[in-house]
HTML snippet that shows the backbone in 3Dmol.js (N, CA, C, O; Angstrom):
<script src="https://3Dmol.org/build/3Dmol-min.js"></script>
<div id="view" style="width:600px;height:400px;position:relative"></div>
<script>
const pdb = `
ATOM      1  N   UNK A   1       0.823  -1.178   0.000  1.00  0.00           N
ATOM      2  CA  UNK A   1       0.000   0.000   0.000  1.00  0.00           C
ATOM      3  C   UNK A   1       0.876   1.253   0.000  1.00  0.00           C
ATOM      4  O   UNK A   1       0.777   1.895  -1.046  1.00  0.00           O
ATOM      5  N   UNK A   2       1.516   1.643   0.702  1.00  0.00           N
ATOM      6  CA  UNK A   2       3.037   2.117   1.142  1.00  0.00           C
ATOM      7  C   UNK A   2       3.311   2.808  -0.304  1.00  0.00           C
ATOM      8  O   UNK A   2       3.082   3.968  -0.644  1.00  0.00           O
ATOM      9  N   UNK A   3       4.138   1.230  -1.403  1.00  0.00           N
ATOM     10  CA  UNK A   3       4.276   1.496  -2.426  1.00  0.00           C
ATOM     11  C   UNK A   3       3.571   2.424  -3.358  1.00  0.00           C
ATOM     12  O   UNK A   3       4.086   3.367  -3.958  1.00  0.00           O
ATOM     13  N   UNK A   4       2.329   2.036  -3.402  1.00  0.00           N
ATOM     14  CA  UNK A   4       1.264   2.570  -4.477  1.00  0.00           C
ATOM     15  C   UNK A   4       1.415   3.517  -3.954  1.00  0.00           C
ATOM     16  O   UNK A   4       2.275   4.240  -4.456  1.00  0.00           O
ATOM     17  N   UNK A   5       0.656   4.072  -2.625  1.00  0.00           N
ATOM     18  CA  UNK A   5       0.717   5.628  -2.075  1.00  0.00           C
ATOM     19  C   UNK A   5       1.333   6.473  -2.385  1.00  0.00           C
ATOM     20  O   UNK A   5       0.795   7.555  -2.622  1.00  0.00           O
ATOM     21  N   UNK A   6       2.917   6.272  -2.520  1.00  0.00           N
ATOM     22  CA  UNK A   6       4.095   7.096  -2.157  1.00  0.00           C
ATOM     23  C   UNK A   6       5.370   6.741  -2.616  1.00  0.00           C
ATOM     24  O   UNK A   6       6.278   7.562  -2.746  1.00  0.00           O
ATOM     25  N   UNK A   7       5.516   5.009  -2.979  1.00  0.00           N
ATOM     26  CA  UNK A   7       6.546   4.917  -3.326  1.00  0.00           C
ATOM     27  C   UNK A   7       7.052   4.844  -5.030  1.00  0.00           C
ATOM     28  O   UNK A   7       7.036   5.904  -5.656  1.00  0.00           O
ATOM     29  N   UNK A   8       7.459   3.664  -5.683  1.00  0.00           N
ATOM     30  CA  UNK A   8       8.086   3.620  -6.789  1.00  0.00           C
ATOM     31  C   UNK A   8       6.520   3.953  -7.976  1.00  0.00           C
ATOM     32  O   UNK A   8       6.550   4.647  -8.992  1.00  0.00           O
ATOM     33  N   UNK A   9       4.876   2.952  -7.216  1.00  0.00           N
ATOM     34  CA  UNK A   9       4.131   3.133  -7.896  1.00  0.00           C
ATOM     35  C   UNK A   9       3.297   4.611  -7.348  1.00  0.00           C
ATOM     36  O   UNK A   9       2.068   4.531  -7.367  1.00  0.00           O
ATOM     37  N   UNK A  10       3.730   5.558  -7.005  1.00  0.00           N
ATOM     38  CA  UNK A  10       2.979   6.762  -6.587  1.00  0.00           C
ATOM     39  C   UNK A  10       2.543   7.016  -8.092  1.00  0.00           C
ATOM     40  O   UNK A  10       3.267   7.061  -9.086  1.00  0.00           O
ATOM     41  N   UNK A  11       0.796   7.212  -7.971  1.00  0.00           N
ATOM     42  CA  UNK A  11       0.148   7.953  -9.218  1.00  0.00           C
ATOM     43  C   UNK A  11       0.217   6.898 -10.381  1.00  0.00           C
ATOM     44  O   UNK A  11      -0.844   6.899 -11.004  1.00  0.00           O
ATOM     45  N   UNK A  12       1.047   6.082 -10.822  1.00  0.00           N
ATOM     46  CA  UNK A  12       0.967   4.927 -11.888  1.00  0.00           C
ATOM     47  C   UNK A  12      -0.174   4.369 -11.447  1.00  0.00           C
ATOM     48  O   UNK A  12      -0.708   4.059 -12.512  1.00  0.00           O
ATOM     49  N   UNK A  13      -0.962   4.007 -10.527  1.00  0.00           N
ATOM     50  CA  UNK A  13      -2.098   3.467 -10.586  1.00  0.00           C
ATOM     51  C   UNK A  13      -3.002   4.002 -10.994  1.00  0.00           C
ATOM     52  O   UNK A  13      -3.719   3.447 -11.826  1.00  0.00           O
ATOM     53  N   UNK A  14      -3.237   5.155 -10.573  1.00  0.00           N
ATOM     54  CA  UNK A  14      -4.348   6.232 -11.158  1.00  0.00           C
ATOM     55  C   UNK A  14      -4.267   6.228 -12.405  1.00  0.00           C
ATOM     56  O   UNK A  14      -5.276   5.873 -13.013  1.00  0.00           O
ATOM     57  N   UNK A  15      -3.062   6.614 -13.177  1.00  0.00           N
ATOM     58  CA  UNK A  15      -3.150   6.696 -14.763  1.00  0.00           C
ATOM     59  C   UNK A  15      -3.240   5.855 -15.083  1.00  0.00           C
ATOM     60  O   UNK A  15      -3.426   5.871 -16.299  1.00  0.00           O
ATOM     61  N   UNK A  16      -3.210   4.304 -14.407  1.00  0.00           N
ATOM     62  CA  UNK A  16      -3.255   3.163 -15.379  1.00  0.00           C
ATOM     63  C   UNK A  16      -4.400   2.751 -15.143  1.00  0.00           C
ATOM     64  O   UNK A  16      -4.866   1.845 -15.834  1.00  0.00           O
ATOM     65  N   UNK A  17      -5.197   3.382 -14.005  1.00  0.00           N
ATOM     66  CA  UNK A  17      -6.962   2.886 -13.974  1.00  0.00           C
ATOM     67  C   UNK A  17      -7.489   4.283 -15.026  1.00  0.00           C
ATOM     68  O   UNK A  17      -8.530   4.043 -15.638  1.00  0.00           O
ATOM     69  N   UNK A  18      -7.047   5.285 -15.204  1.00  0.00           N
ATOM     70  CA  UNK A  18      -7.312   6.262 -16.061  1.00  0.00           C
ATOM     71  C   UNK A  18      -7.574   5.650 -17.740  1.00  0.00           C
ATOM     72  O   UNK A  18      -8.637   5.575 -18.356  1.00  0.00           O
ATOM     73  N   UNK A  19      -5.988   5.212 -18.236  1.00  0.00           N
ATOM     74  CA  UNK A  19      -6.500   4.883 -19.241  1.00  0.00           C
ATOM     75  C   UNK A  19      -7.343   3.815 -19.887  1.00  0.00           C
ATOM     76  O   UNK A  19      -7.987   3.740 -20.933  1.00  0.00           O
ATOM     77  N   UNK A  20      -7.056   2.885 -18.699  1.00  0.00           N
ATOM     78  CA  UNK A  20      -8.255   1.602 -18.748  1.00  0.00           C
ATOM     79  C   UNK A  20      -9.418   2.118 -18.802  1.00  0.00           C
ATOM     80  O   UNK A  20     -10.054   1.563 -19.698  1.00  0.00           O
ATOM     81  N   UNK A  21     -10.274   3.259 -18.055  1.00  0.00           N
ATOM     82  CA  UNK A  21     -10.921   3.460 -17.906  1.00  0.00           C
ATOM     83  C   UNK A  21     -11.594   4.179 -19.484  1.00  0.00           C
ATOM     84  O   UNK A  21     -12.378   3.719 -20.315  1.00  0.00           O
ATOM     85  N   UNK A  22     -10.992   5.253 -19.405  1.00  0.00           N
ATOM     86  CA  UNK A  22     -11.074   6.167 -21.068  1.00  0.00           C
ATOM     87  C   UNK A  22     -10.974   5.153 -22.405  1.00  0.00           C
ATOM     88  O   UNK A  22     -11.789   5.184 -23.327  1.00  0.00           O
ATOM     89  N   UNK A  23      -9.802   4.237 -22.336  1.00  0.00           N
ATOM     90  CA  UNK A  23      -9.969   3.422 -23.744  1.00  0.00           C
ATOM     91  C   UNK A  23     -11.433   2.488 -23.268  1.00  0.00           C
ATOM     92  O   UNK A  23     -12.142   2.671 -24.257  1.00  0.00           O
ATOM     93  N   UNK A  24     -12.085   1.781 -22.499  1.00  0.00           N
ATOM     94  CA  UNK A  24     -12.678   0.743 -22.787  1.00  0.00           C
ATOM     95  C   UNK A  24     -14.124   1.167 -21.928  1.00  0.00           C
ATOM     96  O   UNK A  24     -15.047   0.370 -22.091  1.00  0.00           O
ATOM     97  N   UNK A  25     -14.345   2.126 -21.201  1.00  0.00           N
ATOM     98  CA  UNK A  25     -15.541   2.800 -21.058  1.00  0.00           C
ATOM     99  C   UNK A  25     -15.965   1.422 -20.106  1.00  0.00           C
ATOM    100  O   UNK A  25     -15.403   0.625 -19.355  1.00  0.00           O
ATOM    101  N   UNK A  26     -17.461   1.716 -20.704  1.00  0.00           N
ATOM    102  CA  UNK A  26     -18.561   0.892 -20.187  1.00  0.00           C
ATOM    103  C   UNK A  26     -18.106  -0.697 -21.049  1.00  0.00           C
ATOM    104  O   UNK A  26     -17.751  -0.995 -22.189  1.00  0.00           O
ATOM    105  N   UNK A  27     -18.397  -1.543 -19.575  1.00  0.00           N
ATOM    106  CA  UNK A  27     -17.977  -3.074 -20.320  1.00  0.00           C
ATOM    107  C   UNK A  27     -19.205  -3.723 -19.757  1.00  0.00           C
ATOM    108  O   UNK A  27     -19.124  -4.033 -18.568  1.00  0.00           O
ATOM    109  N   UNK A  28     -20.194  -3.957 -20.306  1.00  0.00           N
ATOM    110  CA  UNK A  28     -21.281  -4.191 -20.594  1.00  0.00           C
ATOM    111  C   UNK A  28     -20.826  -6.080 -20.461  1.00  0.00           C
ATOM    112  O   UNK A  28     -19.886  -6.643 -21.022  1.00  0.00           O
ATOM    113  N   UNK A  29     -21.901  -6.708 -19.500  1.00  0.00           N
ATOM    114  CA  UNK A  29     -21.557  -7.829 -19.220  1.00  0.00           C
ATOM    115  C   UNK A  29     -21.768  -8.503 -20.838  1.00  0.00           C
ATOM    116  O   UNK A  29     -22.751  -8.165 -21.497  1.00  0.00           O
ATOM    117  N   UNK A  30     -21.103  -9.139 -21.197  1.00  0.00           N
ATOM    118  CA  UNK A  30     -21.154 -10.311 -22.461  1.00  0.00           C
ATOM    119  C   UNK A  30     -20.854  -9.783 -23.573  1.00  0.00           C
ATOM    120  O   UNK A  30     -20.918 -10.327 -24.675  1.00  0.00           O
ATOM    121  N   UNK A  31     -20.349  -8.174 -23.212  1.00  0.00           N
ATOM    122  CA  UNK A  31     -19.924  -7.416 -24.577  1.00  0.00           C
ATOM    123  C   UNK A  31     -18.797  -7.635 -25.135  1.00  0.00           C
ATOM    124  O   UNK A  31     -17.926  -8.229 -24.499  1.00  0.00           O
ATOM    125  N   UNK A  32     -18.567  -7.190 -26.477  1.00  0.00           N
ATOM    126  CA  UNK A  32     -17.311  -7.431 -26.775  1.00  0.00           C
ATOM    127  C   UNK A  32     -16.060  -6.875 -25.975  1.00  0.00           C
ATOM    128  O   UNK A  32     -15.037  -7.482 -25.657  1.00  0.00           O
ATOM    129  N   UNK A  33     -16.500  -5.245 -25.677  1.00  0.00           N
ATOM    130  CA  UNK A  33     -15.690  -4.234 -25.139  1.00  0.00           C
ATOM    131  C   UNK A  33     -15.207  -5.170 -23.591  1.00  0.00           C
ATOM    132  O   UNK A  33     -14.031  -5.262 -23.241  1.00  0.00           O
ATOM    133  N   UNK A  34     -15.951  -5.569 -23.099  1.00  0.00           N
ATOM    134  CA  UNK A  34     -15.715  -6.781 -21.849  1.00  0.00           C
ATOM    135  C   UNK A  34     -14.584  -7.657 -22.368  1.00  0.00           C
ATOM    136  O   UNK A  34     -13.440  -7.301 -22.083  1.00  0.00           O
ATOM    137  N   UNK A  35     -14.699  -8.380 -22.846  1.00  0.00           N
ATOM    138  CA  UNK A  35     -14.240  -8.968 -23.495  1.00  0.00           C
ATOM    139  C   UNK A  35     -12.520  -8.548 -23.958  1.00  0.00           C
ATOM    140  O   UNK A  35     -11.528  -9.258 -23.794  1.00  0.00           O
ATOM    141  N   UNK A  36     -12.573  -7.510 -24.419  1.00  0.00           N
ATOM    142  CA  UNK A  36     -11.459  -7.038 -24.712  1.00  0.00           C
ATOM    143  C   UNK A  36     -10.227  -6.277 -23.638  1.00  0.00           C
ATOM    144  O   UNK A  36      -8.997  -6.284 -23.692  1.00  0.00           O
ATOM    145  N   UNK A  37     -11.142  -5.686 -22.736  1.00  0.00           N
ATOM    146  CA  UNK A  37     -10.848  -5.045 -21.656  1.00  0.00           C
ATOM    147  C   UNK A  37     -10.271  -5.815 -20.460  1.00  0.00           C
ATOM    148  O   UNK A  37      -9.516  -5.435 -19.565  1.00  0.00           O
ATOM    149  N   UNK A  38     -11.009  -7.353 -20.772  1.00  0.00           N
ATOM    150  CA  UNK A  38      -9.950  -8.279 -19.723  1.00  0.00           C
ATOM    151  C   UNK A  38      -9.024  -8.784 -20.478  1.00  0.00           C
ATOM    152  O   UNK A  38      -8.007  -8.883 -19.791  1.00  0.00           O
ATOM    153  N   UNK A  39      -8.828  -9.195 -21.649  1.00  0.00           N
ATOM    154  CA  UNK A  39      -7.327  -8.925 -22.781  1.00  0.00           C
ATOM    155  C   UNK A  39      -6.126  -8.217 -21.925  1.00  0.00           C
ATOM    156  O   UNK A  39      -5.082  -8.678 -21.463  1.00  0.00           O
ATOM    157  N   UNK A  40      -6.675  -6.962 -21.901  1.00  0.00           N
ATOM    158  CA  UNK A  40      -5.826  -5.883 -21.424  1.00  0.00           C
ATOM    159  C   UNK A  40      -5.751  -6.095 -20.063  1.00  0.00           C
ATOM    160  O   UNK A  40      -4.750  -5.536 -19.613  1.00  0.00           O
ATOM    161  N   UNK A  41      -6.299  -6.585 -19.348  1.00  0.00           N
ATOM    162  CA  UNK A  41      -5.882  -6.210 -18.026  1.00  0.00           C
ATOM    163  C   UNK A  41      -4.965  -7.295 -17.884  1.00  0.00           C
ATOM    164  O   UNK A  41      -3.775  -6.999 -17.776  1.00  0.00           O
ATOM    165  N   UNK A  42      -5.309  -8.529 -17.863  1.00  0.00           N
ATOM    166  CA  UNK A  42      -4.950 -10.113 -17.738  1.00  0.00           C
ATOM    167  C   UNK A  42      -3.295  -9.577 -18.877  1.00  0.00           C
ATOM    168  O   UNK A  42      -2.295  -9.576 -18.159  1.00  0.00           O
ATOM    169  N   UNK A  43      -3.059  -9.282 -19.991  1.00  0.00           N
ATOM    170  CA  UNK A  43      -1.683  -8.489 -20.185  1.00  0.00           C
ATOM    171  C   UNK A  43      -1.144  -7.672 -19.780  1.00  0.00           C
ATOM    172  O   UNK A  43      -0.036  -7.434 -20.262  1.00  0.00           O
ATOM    173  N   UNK A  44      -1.687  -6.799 -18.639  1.00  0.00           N
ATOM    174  CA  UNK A  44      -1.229  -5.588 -18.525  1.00  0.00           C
ATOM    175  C   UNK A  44      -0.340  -5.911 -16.973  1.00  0.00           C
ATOM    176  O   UNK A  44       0.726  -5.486 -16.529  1.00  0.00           O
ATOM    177  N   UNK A  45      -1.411  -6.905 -16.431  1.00  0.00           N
ATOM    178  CA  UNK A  45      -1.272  -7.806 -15.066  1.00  0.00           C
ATOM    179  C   UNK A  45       0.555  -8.705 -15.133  1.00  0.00           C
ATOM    180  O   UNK A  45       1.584  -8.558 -14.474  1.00  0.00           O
ATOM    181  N   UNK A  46       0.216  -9.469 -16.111  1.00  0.00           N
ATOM    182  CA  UNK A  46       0.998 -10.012 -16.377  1.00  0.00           C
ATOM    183  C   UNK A  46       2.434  -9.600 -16.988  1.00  0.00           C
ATOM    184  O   UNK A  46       3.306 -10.446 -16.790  1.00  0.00           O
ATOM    185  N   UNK A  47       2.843  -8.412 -17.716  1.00  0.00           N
ATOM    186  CA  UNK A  47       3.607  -7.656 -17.861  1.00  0.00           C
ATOM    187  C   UNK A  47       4.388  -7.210 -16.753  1.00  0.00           C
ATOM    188  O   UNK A  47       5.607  -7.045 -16.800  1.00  0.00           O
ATOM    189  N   UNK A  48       3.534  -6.982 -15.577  1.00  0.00           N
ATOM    190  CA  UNK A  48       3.944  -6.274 -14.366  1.00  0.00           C
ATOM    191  C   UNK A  48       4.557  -7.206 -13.673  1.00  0.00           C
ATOM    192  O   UNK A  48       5.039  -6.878 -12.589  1.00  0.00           O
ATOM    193  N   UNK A  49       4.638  -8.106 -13.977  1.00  0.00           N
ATOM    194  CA  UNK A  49       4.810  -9.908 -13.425  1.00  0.00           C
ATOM    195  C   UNK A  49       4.369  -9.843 -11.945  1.00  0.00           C
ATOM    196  O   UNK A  49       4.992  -9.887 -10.884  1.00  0.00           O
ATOM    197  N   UNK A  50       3.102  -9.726 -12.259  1.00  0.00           N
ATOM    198  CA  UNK A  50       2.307 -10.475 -10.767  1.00  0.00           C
ATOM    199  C   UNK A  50       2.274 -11.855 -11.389  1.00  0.00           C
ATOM    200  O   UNK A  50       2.412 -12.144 -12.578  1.00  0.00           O
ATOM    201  N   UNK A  51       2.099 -12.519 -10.520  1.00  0.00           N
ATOM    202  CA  UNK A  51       1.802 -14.383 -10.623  1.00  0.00           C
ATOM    203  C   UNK A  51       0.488 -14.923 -10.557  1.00  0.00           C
ATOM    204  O   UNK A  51      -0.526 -14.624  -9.925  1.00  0.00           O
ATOM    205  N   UNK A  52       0.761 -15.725 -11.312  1.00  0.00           N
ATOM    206  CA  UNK A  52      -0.735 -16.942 -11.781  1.00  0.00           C
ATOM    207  C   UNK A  52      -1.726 -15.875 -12.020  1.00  0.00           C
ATOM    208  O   UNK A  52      -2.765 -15.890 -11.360  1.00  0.00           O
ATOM    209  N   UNK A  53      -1.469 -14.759 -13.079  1.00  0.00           N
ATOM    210  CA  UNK A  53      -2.753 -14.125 -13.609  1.00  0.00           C
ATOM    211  C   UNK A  53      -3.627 -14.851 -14.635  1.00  0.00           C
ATOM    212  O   UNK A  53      -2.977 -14.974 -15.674  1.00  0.00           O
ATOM    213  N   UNK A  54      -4.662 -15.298 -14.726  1.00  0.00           N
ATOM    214  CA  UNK A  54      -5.178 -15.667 -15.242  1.00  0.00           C
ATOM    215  C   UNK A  54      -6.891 -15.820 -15.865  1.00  0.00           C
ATOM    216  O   UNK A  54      -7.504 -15.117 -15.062  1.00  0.00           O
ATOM    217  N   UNK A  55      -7.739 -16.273 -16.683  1.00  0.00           N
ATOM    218  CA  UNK A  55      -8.808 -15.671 -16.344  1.00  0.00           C
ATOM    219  C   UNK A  55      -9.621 -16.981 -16.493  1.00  0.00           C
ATOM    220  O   UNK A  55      -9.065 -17.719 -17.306  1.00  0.00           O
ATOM    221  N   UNK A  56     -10.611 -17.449 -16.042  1.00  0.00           N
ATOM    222  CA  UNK A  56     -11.637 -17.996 -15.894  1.00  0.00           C
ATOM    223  C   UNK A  56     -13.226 -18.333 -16.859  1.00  0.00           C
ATOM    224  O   UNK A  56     -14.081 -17.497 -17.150  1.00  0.00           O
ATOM    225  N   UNK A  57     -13.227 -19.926 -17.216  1.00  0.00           N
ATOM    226  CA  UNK A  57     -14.727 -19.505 -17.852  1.00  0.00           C
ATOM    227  C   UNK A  57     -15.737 -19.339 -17.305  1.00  0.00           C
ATOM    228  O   UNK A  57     -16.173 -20.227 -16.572  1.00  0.00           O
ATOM    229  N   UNK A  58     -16.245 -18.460 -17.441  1.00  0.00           N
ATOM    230  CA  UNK A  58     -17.370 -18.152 -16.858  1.00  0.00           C
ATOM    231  C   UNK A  58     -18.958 -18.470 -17.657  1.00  0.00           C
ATOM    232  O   UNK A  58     -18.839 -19.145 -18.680  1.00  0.00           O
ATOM    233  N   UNK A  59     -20.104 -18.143 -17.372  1.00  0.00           N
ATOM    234  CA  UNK A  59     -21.857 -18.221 -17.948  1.00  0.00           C
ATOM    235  C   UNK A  59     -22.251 -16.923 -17.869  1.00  0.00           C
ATOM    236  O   UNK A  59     -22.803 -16.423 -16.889  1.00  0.00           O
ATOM    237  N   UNK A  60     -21.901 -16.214 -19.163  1.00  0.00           N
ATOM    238  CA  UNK A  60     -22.694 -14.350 -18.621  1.00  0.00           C
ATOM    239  C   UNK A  60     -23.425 -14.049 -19.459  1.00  0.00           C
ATOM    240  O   UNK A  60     -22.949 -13.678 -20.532  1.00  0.00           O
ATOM    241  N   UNK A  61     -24.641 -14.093 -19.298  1.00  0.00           N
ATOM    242  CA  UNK A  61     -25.950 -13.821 -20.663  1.00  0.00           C
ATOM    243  C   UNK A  61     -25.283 -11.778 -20.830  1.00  0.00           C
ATOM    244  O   UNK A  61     -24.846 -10.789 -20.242  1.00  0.00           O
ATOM    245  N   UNK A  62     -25.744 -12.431 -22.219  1.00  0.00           N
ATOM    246  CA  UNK A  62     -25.577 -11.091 -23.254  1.00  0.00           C
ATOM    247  C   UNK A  62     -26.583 -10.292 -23.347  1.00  0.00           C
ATOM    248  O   UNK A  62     -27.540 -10.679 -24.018  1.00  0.00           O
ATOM    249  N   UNK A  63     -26.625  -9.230 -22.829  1.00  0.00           N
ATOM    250  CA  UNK A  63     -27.816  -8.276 -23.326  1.00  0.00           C
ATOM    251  C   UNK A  63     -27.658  -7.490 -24.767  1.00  0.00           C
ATOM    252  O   UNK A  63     -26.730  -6.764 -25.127  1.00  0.00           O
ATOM    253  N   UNK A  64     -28.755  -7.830 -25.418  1.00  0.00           N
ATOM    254  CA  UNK A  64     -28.768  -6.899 -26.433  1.00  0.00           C
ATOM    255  C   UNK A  64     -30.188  -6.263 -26.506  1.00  0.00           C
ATOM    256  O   UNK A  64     -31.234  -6.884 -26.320  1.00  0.00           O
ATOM    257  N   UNK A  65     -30.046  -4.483 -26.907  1.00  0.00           N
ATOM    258  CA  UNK A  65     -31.060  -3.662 -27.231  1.00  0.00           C
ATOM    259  C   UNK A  65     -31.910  -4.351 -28.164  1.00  0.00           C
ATOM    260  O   UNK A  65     -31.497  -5.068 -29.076  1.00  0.00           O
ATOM    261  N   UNK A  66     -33.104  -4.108 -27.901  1.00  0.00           N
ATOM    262  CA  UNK A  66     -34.109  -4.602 -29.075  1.00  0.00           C
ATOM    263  C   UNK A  66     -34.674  -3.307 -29.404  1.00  0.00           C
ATOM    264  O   UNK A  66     -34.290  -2.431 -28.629  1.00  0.00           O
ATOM    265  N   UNK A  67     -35.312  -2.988 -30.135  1.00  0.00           N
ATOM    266  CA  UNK A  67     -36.455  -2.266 -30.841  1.00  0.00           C
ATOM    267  C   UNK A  67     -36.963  -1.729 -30.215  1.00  0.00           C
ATOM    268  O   UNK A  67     -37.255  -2.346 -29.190  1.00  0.00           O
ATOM    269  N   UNK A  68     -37.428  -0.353 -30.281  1.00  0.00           N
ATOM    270  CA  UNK A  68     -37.981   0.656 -28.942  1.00  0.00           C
ATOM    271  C   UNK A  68     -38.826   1.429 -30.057  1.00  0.00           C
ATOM    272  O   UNK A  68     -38.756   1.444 -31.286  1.00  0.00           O
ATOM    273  N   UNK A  69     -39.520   1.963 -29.280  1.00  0.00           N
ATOM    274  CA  UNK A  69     -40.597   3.522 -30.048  1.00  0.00           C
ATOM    275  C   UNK A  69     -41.108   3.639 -28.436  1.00  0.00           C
ATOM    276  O   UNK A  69     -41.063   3.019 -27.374  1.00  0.00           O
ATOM    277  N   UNK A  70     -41.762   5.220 -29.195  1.00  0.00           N
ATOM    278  CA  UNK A  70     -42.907   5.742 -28.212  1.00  0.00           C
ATOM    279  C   UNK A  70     -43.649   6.656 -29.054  1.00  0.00           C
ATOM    280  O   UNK A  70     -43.383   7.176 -30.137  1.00  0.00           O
ATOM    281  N   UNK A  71     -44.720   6.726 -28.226  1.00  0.00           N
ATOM    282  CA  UNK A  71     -45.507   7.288 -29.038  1.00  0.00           C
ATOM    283  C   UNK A  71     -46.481   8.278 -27.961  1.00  0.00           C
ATOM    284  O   UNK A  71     -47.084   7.805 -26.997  1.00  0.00           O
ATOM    285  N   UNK A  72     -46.489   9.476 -28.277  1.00  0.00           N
ATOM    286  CA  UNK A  72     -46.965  10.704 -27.518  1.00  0.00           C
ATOM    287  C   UNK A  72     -48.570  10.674 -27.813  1.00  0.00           C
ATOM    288  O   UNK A  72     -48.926  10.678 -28.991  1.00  0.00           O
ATOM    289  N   UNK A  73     -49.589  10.642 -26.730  1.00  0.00           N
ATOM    290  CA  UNK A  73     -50.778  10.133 -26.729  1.00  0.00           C
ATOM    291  C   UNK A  73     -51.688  11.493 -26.389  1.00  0.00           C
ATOM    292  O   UNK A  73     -52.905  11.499 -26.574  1.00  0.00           O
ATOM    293  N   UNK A  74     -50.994  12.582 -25.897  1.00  0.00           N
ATOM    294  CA  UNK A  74     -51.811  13.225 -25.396  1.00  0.00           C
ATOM    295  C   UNK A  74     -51.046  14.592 -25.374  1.00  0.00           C
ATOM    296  O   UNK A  74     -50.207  14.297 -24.523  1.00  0.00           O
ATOM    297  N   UNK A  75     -50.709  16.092 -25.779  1.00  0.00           N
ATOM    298  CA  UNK A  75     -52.363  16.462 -25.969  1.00  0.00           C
ATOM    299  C   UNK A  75     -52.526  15.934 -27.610  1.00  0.00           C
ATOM    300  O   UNK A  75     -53.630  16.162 -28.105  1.00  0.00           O
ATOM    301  N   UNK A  76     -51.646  15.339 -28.365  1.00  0.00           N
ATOM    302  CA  UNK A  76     -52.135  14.993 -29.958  1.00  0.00           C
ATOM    303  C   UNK A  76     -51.238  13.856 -29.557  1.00  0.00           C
ATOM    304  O   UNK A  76     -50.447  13.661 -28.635  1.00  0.00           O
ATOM    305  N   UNK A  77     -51.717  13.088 -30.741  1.00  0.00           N
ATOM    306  CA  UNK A  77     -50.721  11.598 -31.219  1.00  0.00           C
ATOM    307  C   UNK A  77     -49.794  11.449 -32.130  1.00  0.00           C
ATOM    308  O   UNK A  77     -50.118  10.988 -33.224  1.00  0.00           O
ATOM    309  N   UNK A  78     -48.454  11.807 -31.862  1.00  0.00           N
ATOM    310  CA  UNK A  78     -47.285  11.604 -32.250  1.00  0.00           C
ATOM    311  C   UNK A  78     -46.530  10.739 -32.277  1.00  0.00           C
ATOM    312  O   UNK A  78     -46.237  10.430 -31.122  1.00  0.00           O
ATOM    313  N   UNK A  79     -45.940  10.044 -33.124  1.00  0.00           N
ATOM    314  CA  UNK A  79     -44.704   9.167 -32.719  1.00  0.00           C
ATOM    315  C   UNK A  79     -43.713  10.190 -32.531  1.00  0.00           C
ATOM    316  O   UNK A  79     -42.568   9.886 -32.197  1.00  0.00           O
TER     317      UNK A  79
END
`;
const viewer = $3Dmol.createViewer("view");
viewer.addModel(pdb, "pdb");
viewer.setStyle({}, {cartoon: {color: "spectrum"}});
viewer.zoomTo();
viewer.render();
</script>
């Protein structure tokens, strides 16, 4: 903790949750961007040589948007 705080990693964490954050946004469970974003971490992990990084299969239903409208009922009828 020490380290990160103050020592060799002072602030490298922040920018490196920074740009994780800015390149890969919202990681939407079963998305690709998910998907890609543990790529990067699980390399980024491993670069740093922490040990036994690795990742896991997991069961994560995919949401996808379907088809939407609305339609304005009152005081006239608009879509």
């Amino acid at each position: 903790m020490d380290a990160a705080l103050n020592g060799v990693f002072r602030g490298r964490t922040w920018r490196t949750l920074a740009k994780f954050v800015d390149k890969y946004g919202s990681r939407i469970a079963g998305s690709d961007n998910l998907e890609r974003a543990i790529d990067y971490m699980v390399d980024l992990l491993g670069k740093n040589q922490l040990e036994n990084v690795h990742t896991e299969l997991v069961s994560v239903p995919k949401w996808v948007r379907g088809k939407e409208s609305c339609w304005l009922v009152t005081p006239r009828l608009e879509k």
